[in-house]
N, C-alpha and C positions, 0 to 999 in steps of 0.2 A: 171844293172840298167834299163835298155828300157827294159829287158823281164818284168820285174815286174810293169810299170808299161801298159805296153800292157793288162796283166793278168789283173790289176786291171778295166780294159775299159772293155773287157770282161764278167766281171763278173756282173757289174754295168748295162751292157746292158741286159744280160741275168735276171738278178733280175727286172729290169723294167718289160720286156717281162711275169711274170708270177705270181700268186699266188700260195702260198702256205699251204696245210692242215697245221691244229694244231689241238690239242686236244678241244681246247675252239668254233673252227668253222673257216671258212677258214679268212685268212688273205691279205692283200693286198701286194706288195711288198717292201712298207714301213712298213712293221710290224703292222699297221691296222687292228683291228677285222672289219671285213664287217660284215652287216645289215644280221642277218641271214635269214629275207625275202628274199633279195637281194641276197646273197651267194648262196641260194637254186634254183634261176630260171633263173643264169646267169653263163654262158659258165667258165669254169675255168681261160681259158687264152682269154678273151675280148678286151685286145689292142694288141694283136700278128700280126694284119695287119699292124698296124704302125711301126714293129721291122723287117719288112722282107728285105731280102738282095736284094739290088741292085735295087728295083722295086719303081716305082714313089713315089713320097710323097703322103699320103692320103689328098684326096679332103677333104677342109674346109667348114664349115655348119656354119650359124649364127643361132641357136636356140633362139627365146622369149619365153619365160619365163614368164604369170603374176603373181606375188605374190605380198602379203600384203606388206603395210608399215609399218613396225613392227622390231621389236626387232629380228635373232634370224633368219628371212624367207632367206637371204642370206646363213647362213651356214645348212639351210635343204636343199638346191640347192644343193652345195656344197661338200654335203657328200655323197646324193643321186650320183651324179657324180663319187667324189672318190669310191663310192662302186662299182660302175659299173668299176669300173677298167679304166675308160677315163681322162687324163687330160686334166681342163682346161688352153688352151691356152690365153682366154682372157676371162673378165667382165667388163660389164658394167650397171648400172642399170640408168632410165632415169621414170623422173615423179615426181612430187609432191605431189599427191593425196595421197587416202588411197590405191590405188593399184599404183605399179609401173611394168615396163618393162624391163625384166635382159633378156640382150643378153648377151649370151654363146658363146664361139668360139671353136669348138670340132670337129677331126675328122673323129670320129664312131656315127651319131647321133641314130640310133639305138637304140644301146645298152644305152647310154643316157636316150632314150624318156620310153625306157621299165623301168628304174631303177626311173627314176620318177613317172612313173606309179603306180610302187610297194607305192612310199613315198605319193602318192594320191596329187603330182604336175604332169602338161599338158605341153607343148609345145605346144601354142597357133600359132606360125609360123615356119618355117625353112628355109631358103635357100642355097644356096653355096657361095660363096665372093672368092673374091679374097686376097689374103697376099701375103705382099709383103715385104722383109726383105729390112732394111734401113740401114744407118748412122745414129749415135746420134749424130745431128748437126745441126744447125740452118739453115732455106729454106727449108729443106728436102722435106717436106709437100707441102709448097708453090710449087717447083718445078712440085712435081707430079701432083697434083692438077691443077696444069694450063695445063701439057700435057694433062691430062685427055678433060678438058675444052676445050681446040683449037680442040682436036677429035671430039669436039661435043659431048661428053657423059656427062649426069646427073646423079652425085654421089647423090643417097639418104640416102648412110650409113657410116660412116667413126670412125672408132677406134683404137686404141692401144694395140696391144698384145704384151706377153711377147718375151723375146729374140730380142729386135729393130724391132718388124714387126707392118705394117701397115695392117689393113684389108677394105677393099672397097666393098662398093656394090651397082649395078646399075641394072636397069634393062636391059637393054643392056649388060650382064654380056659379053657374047661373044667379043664387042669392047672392053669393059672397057681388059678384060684379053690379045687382042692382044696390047692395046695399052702400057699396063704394064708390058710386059713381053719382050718388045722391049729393 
């Protein structure tokens, strides 16, 4: 019973790690036809950094994003992304206007900025942030937030990504990261 389902983590891991050819054009490891613009100018295995054994987590990037307010502009983001073989870890979109701000939380921006290039979307900013995995639990926030505060650091970014993480951003990133990593 544990060898099978060992195998099946395995297998899962390794399918995340790669694309694969098909007749119709290459595919994503979800079974995903990619953007044959995209498919032709991008690395076959583009999240391979993220799958390596034993070696730190890849550094996290908050990409902006301006696109339209419109129907439709969220998932050109979106696939533009999934083609490039990155998951997103986290969105957020902020504005009212006819243009709004989608931060991205991804981390190869890279490969990203190139695959929106191809879909004729920018990365108007980038940085690195901090993430920080939580408890889903009331205070959580509050807590962090105030260590942060008594350090004297000004948080100008604060979101929610998947898997219970917080992601932070300051410009002080250096304090903000020792004081969060305490």
């Amino acid at each position: 019973m544990r060898r099978c389902r060992l195998q099946l983590v395995a297998v899962s891991i390794l399918s995340v790690c790669r694309t694969f050819p098909s007749p119709a054009g290459r595919r994503s490891s979800f079974g995903r036809t990619l953007n044959p613009k995209v498919a032709g100018s991008i690395p076959a295995r583009p999240i391979a950094k993220q799958c390596r054994r034993g070696g730190a987590r890849p550094i996290p990037f908050d990409l902006v994003i301006e696109i339209k307010h419109e129907p439709g502009a969220l998932a050109r983001v979106a696939a533009a992304v999934s083609d490039a073989g990155v998951n997103l870890a986290a969105a957020t979109c902020l504005g009212a206007t006819d243009d709004v701000e989608l931060h991205i939380l991804v981390p190869h921006p890279e490969a990203v900025k190139h695959a929106l290039a191809i879909s004729h979307l920018a990365v108007s900013r980038e940085r690195e942030v901090v993430v920080v995995d939580v408890e889903d639990r009331p205070g959580v926030l509050a807590d962090l937030t105030r260590t942060v505060a008594e350090a004297g650091i000004d948080l100008d970014l604060v979101y929610v990504a998947t898997r219970n993480r917080l992601v932070f951003g300051a410009a002080d990133l250096a304090g903000l990261k020792s004081v969060l990593e305490r």
